[in-house]
C-alpha positions in Angstrom: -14.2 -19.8 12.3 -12.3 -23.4 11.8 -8.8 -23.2 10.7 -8.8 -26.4 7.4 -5.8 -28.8 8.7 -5.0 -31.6 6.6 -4.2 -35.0 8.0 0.0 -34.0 7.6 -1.0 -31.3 10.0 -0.7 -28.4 7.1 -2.9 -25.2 7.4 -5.1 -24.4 4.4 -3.7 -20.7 3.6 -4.1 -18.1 1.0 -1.2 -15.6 0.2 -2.0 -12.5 -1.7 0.4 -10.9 -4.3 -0.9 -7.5 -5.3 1.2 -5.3 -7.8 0.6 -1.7 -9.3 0.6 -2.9 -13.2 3.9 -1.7 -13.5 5.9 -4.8 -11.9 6.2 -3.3 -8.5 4.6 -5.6 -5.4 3.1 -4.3 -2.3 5.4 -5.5 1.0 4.0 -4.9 4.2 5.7 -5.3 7.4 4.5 -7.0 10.4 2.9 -4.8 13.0 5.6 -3.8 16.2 8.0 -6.4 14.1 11.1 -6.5 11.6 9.6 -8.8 9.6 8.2 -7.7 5.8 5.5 -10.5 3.6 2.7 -10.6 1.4 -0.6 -10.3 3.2 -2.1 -14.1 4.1 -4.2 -16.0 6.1 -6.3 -19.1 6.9 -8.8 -21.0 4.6 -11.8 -20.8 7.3 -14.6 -24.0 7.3 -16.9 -23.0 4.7 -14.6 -21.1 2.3 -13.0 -21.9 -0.7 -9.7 -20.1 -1.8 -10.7 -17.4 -3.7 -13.5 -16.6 -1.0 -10.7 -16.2 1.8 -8.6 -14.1 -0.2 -11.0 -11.6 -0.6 -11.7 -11.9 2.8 -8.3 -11.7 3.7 -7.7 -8.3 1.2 -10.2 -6.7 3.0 -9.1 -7.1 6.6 -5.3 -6.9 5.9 -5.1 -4.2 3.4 -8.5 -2.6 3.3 -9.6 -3.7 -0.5 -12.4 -5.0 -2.2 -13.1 -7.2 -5.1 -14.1 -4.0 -6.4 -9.9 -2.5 -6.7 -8.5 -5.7 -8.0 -8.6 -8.1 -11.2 -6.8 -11.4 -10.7 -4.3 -11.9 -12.8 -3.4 -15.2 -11.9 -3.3 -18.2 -9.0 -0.9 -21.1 -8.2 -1.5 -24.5 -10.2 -1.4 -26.6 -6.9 -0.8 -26.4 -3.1 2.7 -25.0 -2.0 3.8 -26.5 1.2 6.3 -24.4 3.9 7.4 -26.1 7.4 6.9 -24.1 10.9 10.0 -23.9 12.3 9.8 -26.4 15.9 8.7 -23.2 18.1 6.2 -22.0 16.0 4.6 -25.6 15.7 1.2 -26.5 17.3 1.3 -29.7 18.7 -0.6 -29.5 21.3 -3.8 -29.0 19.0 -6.0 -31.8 18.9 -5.0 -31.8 15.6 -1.0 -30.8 15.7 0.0 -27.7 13.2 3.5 -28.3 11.3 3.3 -25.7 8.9 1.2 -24.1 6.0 -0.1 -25.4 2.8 -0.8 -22.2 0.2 -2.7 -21.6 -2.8 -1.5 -18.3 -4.1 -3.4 -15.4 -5.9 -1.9 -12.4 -8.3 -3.9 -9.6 -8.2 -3.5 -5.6 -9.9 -4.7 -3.1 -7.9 -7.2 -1.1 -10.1 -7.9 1.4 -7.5 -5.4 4.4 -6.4 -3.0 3.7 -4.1 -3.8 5.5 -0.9 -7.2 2.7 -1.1 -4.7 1.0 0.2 -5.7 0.5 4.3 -3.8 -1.6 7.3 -5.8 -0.6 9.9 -9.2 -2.1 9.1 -9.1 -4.4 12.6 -8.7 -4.1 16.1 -5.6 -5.6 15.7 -4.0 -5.0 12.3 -1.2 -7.2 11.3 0.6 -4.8 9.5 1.7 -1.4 10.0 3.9 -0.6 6.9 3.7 -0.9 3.0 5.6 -0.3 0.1 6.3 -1.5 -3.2 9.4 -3.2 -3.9 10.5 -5.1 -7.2 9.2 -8.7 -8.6 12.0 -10.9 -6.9 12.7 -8.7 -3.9 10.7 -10.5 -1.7 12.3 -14.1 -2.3 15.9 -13.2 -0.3 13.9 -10.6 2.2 11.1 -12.8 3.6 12.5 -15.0 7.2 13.9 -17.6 6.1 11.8 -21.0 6.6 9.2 -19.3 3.5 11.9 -18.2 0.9 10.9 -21.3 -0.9 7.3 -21.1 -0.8 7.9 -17.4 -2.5 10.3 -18.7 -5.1 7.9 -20.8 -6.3 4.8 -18.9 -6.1 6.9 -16.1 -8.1 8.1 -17.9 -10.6 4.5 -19.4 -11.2 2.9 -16.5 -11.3 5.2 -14.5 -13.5 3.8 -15.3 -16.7 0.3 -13.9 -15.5 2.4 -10.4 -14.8 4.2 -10.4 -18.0 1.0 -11.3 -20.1 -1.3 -8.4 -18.2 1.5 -5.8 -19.2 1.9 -6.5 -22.6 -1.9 -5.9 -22.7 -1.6 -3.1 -21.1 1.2 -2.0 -23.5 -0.8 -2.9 -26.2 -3.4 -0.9 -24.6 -1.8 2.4 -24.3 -0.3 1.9 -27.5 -4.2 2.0 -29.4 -5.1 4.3 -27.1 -2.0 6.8 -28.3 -2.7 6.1 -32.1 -6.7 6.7 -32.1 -5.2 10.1 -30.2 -3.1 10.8 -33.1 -5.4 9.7 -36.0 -7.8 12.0 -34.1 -5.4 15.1 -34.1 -4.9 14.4 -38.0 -8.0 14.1 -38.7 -9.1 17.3 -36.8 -6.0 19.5 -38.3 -6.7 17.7 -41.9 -9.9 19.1 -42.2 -9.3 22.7 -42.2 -6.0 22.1 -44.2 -8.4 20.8 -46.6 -10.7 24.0 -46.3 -7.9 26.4 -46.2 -6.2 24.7 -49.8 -9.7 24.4 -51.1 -10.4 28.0 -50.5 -7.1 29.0 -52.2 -7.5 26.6 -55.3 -11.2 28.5 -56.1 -9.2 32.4 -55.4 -6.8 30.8 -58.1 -9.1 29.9 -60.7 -11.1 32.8 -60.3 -8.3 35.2 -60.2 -7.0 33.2 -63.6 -10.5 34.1 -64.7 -9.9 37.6 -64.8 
């Protein structure tokens, strides 16, 4: 496929941001490197953003649509500068860096969906999760801004799926316990209804 370069020589790029609904982000590591990132990749011709994330999930992690909701996505384009050697400008058209639209996503799916070995050559070997910020000081160097930004965007789409999911768990744990009352109530009723009638026949006598 055609890699999207604008006319500043930026890369059209997608970076995913998964976490586990608990806060915690998957960071993989580069494969035979030191290196740790989020999983990303081009914007083929063709695509939009959305479309190459998914397709981008499933050949760097191993998901579908299917094990993650979106949570969330950058407002604009986020712009990070190649380093000289890591330039392409002997392209017809020259490659200075990337331009990213990034993607939050909770994985719904157990943890061990997780995959890196779905192509013939994976690009990472290693995953793990780490904490929200972690990544901002850990990723090389010429990207820490790109991830501050896309972080801080993005937050409010993590904060705003937990508290749902707070809220969740909390109606979930009081329907439990109305349940359990209602089910022990019942026979208390019984049991109280049975010794009022003894008493009044027994007063009877």
């Amino acid at each position: 496929m055609t890699d999207l370069i604008d006319p500043e020589g930026y890369r059209a790029n997608v970076g995913i941001i998964l976490t586990n609904g608990s806060g915690k982000l998957l960071w993989a590591r580069r494969k035979g490197k030191r290196g740790w990132q989020f999983p990303q990749g081009g914007i083929d011709k063709g695509e939009d953003a959305e479309q190459a994330m998914f397709r981008e999930l499933q050949e760097e992690v191993g998901l579908s649509a299917e094990d993650v909701k979106i949570l969330g996505r950058t407002r604009d384009w986020l712009h990070y500068k190649l380093p000289k050697r890591f330039q392409r400008l002997n392209n017809i058209i020259p490659v200075i860096g990337q331009k990213q639209q990034w993607f939050l996503l909770r994985l719904l799916s157990p943890e061990d969906s997780v995959k890196l070995d779905n192509m013939k050559h994976p690009e990472f070997d290693q995953w793990r999760w780490v904490n929200y910020w972690y990544p901002v000081s850990n990723v090389i160097y010429f990207k820490q801004k790109v991830y501050r930004k896309a972080l801080q965007q993005l937050y409010v789409h993590l904060k705003e799926d937990e508290d749902k999911n707070k809220a969740s768990k909390t109606s979930i744990k009081e329907r439990i316990s109305s349940n359990m009352k209602d089910k022990f109530k019942k026979p208390i009723d019984t049991i109280r209804s049975k010794i009022h009638s003894e008493k009044s026949s027994s007063d009877d006598l």
